[in-house]
N, C-alpha and C positions, 0 to 999 in steps of 0.2 A: 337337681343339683348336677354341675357339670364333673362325670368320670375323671378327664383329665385333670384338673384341679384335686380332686379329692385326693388322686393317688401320686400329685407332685411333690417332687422334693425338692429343695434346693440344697444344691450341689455346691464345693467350694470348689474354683477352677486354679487350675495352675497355671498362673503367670508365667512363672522363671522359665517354663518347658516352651512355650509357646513361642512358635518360631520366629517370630518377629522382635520379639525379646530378645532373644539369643542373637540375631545378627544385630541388634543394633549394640548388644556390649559387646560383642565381636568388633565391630566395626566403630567402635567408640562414640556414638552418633549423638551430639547433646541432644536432651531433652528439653534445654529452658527456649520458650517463647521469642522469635524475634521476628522485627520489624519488618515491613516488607520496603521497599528499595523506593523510591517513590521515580516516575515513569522520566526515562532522559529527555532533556528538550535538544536535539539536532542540530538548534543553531547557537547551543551555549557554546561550545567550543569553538568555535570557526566566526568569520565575520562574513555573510553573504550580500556580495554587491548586485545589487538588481537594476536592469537596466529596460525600461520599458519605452525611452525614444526612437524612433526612427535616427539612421546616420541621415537623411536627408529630408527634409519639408515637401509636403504635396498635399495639394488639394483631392480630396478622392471623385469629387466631382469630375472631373477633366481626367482624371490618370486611369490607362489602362487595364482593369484586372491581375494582367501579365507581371507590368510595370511594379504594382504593389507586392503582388505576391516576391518579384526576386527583389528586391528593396527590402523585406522582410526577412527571405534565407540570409543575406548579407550582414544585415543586422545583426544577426541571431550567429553569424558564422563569426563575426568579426569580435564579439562582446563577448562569445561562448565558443571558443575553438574547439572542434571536435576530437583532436589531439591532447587536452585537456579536460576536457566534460563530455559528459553522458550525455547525449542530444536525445531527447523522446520527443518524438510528434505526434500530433491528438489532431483530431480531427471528427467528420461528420457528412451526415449526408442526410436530408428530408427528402420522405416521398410523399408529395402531396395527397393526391390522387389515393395512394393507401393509408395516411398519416401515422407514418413508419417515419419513427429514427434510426440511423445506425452508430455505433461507436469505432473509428477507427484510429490505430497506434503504431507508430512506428519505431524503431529505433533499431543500433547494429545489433540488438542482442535479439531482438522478437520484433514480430510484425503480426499483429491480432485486428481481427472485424468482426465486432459482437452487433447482435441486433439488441439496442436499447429499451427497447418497447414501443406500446402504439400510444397515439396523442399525447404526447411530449415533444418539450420544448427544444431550443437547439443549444441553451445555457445547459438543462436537462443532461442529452446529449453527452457533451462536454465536459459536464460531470463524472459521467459515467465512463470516460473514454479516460479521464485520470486516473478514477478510482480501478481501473482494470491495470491500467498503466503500471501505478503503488503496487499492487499487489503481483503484479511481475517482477517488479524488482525485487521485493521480499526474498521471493523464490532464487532469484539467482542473483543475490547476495558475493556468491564467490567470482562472480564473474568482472566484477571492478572493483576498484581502490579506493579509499580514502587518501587522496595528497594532502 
């Protein structure tokens, strides 16, 4: 037979002393069960207009690199002014040769380059270049406005 057992008692505890007790009738704290908040959706409140055309038509065949890429800042300057919205740029880079992604992000508040990992994709990539992104702005939250 187990000593401890044999020579246990049960004890009656004081709730009312117990400090936890005491601040919460101190601090008037209910007791009764509620609900939890269910999670906001971002875009209940506001109406977001998404604009995914080019201001201009082109074949990519025949156009540039150069040419698309500033057709794209223009786009992106003129639909999304930077005097009015937060501009973040994502971005990437493969190395073949090591099958290496990279994550890169820009924007006026931070500028981050994470290595992604190896043999992934460049959607992959891009993924992960947002999801670094979100989680920057979390953090600095006080650093812009809601218009």
């Amino acid at each position: 037979m187990d000593k401890f057992f044999s020579t246990y008692g049960n004890r009656l505890g004081h709730l009312k002393t117990q400090s936890g007790l005491i601040q919460k009738k101190a601090l008037q704290i209910d007791d009764k069960p509620k609900s939890l908040s269910l999670p906001m959706n971002p875009l209940a409140d506001i109406d977001v207009v998404c604009c995914t055309q080019l201001l201009d038509f082109f074949r990519k065949s025949n156009t540039p690199p150069e040419q698309m890429h500033s057709l794209a800042l223009e786009t992106i300057n003129v639909n999304y002014p930077g005097d009015q919205w937060l501009q973040v740029f994502t971005g990437g880079s493969y190395i073949d040769s090591q099958a290496n992604v990279g994550a890169g992000i820009y924007s006026e508040l931070f500028s981050f380059y994470a290595a992604a990992g190896h043999n992934r994709s460049a959607f992959e990539e891009e993924i992960e270049a947002i999801r670094i992104a979100l989680c920057q702005l979390c953090f600095l939250d006080t650093k812009f406005t809601k218009r």
